[in-house]
C-alpha positions as CSV (number, residue, x, y, z in Angstrom):
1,X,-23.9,-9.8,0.5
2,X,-20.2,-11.7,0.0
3,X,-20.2,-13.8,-2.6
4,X,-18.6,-17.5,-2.5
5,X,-15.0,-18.2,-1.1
6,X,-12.8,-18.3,-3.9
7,X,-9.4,-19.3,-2.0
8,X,-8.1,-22.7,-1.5
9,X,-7.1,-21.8,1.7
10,X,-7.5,-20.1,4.4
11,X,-5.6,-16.6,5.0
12,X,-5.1,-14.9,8.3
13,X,-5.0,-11.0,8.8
14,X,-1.1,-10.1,9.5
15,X,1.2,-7.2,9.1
16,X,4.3,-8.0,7.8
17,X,6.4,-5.6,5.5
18,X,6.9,-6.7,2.2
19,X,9.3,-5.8,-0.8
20,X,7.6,-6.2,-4.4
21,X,9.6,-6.4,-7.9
22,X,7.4,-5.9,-10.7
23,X,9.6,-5.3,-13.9
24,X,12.1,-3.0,-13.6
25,X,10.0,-1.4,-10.8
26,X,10.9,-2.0,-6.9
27,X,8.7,-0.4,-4.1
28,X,7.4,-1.4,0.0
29,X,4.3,-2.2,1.4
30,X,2.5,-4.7,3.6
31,X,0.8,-7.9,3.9
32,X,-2.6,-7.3,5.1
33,X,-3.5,-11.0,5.1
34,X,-1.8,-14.2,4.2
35,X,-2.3,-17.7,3.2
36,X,0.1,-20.5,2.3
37,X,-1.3,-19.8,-1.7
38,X,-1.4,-15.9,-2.0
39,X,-1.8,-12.6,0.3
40,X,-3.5,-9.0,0.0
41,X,-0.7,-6.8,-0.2
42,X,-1.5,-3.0,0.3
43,X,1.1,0.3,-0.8
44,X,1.2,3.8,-0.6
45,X,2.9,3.3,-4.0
46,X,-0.1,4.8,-6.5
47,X,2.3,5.1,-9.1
48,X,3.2,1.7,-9.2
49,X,2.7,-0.1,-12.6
50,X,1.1,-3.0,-12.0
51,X,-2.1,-4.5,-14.3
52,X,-3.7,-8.6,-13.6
53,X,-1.6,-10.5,-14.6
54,X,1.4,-9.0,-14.0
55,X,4.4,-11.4,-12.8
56,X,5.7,-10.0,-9.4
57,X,8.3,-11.1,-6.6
58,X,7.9,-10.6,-3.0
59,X,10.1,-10.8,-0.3
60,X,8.1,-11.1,2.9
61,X,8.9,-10.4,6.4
62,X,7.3,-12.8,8.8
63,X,10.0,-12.0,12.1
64,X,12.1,-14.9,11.8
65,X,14.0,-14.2,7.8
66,X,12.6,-12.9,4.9
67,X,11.0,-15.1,2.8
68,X,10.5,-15.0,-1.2
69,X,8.0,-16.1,-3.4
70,X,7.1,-15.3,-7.2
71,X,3.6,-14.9,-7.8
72,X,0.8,-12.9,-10.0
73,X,-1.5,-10.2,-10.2
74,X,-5.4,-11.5,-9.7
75,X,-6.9,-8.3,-8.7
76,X,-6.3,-4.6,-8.0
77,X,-7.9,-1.7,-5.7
78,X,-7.6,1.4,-4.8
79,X,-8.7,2.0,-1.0
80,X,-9.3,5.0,0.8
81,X,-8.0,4.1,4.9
82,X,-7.5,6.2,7.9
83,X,-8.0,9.0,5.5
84,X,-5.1,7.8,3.0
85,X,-5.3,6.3,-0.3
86,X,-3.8,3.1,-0.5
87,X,-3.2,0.5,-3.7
88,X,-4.4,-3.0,-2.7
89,X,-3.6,-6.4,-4.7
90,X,-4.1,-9.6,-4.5
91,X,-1.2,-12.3,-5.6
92,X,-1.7,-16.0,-5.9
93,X,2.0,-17.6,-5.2
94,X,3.5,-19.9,-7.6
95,X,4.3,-22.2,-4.8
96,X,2.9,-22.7,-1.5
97,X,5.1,-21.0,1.2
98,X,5.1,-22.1,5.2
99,X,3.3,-19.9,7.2
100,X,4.9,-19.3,10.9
């Protein structure tokens, strides 16, 4: 059973490619879904040295300019998909951004 919406807002499932910055540490990924407050971005990067809280930078690309946003670190997974392992975090922005 789900337990009670914790967003503000609403996110939609996308696919855009994303750039993080965390520290001195740069990798890619993707942004498996997206709201105007935070996404769920997802890596092949297992190495990637992130904990909650962390402070990271994204630079998101939605098909019309990359758009960045600072944000942090409210939760981490690690998720098995189409038979890969996959690191999985969720960000809450430190602004709103505008959706396309």
């Amino acid at each position: 059973m789900a337990g009670p919406e914790r967003r503000s807002q609403r996110r939609e499932r996308v696919d855009y490619p994303v750039r993080i910055r965390s520290g001195e540490e740069e990798f890619d990924g993707s942004v498996d879904n997206l709201g105007a407050n935070g996404a769920l971005i997802v890596t092949s990067h297992l190495e990637a040295a992130l904990d909650v809280g962390a402070a990271v930078s994204l630079e998101i690309d939605m098909g019309n300019g990359p758009v960045s946003v600072d944000g942090e670190v409210l939760r981490i997974e690690q998720e098995f998909a189409e038979g890969d392992v996959r690191l999985a975090f969720a960000v809450r922005f430190s602004r709103p951004i505008d959706l396309p």
